[in-house]
C-alpha positions as CSV (number, residue, x, y, z in Angstrom):
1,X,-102.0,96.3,-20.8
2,X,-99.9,96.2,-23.8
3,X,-97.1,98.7,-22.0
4,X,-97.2,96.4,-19.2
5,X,-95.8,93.4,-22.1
6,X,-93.5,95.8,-23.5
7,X,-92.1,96.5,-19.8
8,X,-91.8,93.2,-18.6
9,X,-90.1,92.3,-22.2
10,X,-87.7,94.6,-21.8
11,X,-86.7,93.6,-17.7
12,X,-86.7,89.6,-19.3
13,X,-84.1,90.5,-22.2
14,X,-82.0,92.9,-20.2
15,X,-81.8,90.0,-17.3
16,X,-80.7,87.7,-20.7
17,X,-78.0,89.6,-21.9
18,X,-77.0,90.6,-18.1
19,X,-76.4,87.2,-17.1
20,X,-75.2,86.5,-21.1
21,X,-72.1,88.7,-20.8
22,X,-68.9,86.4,-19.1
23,X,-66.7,88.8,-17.4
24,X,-63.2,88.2,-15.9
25,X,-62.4,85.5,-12.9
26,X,-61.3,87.1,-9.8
27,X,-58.3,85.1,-8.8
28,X,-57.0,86.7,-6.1
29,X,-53.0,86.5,-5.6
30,X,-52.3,85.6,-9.0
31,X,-50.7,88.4,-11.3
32,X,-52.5,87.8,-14.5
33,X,-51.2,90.2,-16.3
34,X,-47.5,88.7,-16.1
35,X,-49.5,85.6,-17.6
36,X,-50.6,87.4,-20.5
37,X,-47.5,88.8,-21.2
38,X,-45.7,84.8,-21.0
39,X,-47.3,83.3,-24.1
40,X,-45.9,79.6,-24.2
41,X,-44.4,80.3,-21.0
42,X,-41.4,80.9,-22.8
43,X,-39.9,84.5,-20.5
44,X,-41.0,82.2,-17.2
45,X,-43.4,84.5,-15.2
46,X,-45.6,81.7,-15.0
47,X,-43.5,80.3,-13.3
48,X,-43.6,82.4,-10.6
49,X,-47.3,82.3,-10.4
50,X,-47.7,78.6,-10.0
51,X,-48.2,78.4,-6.2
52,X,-51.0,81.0,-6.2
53,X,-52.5,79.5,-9.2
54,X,-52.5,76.5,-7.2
55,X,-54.9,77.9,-4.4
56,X,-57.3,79.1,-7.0
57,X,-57.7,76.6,-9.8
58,X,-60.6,75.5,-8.0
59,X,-62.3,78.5,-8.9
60,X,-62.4,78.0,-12.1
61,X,-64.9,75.1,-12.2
62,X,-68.0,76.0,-14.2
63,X,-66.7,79.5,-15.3
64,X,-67.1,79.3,-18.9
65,X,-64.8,79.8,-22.0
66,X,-65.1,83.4,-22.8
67,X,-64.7,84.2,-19.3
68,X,-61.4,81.6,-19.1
69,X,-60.2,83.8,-22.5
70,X,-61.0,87.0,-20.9
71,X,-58.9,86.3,-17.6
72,X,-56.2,84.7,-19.0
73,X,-55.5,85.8,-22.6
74,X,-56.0,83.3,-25.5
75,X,-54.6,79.6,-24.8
76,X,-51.7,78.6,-26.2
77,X,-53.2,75.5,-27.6
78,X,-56.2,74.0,-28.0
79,X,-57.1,70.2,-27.9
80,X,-60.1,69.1,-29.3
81,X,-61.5,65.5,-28.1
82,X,-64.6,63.7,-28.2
83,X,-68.5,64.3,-27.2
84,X,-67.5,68.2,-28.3
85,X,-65.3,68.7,-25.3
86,X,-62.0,70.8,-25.5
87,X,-58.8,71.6,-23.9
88,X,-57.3,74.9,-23.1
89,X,-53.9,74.9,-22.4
90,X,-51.7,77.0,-20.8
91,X,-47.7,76.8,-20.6
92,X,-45.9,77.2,-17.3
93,X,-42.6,75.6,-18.8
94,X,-41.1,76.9,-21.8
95,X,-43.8,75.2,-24.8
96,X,-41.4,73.1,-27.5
97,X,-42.5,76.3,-29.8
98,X,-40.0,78.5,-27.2
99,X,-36.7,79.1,-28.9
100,X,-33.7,78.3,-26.3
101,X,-36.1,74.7,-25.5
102,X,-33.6,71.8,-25.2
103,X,-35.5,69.1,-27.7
104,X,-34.1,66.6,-25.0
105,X,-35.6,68.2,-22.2
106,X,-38.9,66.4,-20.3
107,X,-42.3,67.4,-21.1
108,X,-43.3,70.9,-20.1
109,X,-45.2,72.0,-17.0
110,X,-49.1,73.2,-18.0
111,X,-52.4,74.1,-16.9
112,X,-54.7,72.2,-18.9
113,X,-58.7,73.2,-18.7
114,X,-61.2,70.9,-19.6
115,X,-64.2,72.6,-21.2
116,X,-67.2,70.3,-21.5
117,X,-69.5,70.4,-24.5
118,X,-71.6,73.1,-22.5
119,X,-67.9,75.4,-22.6
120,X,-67.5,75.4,-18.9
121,X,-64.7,74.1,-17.1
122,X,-65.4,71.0,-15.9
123,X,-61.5,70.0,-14.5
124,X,-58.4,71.7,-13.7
125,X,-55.3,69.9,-13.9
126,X,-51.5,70.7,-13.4
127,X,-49.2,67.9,-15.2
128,X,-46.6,67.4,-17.9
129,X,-48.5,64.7,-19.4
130,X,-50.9,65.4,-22.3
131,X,-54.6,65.4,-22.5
């Protein structure tokens, strides 16, 4: 009897750390490797991955954080706001940090992803404006 607790123990905590482990997002048509390599989006390959981005962001929606980090490299910033919820944000326009960024310019193009207190992704949203 007692190998059949020891057995079933170890099926229940291999199904944990199984289902534990995030792994990347497939997003197909989207080159994610140029979007590592454009941190702030300052060299502008985001930019060309915009359209297929576009088609996809819906499958983001409940993926969680780690997951998000290990698809798309570490944000470029990260917004903090109430009831433990987050931002992750990604640059497709050159980020104010970019050195040849006209201070006059409008707002920069980003991908903002709203993690909820549970860090999933709860929204996906494409705008110049801020959180």
């Amino acid at each position: 009897m007692r190998k059949f607790y020891i057995l079933v123990f170890g099926i229940v905590s291999f199904s944990i750390l199984f289902y534990a482990c995030s792994s990347k997002v497939d997003l197909k048509n989207v080159n994610l490797e140029n979007w590592k390599k454009d941190r702030d989006g300052c060299i502008g390959l985001r930019t060309q991955e915009l359209e297929a981005f576009r088609e996809v962001k819906n499958d983001l929606l409940g993926k969680d954080n780690q997951a998000i980090i290990k698809t798309f490299g570490r944000p470029d910033k990260v917004e903090l706001t109430d009831r433990s919820q987050s931002f992750f944000i990604y640059f497709i326009d050159p980020a104010p940090s970019c050195s040849e960024v006209d201070p006059n310019a409008e707002p920069p193009l980003k991908v903002m992803l709203r993690m909820n207190a549970y860090s999933r992704v709860s929204e996906v949203v494409i705008s110049r404006l801020d959180p």
